[in-house]
C-alpha positions, 0 to 999 in steps of 0.5 A: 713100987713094983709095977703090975701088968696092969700099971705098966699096960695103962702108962701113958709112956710116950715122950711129946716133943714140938718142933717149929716146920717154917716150910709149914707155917707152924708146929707139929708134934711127934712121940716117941714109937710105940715098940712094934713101930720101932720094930717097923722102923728097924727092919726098914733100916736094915733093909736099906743096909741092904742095899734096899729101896728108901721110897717112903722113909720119911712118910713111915717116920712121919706116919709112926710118929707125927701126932697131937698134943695128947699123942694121938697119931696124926697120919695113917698109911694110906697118906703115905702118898700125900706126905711124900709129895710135901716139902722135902726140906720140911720131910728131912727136918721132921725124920730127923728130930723123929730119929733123935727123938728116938735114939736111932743112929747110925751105930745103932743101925750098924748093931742091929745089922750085926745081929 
């Protein structure tokens, strides 16, 4: 079946996954990043390379992908702050199941540093 702008404009296309937070008490979700915030996330990444500041990371990977059963993003920006302030285990545990979730490795940073 070949795909028409419309088909491919109203795919609900975002991978769920529940991942178990025990500094929490519980379960959240995250999806997969929509591609401008896959865009968001690269350049973060290369300007880390860069020698650039980490402050916020893990609230940007948080924010870009923490939701609810149904996908729906569950933070916006302007929680940045509050996020950076919870359990930095709990943080790291998240980003990085965010980062699988998402394929971001170190080789992919390295590649895009290289473009």
């Amino acid at each position: 079946m070949t795909l028409t702008a419309g088909d491919i404009l109203a795919a609900k296309d975002f991978k769920t996954k529940e991942i178990e937070v025990p500094a929490w008490g519980g379960s959240v979700f995250i999806r997969t990043f929509s591609g401008k915030d896959a865009d968001i996330i690269e350049e973060a990444s290369l300007e880390i390379k860069r020698g650039g500041s980490v402050k916020g990371l893990r609230s940007l990977f948080l924010i870009l992908s923490v939701c609810d059963k149904e996908g729906n993003l569950l933070f916006d920006s302007s929680q940045a702050e509050a996020i950076e302030e919870k359990n930095g285990d709990a943080l790291t545990l998240l980003m990085n199941e965010i980062m699988s979730l998402n394929f971001i490795t170190e080789e992919e940073i390295d590649k895009l540093e290289k473009k």
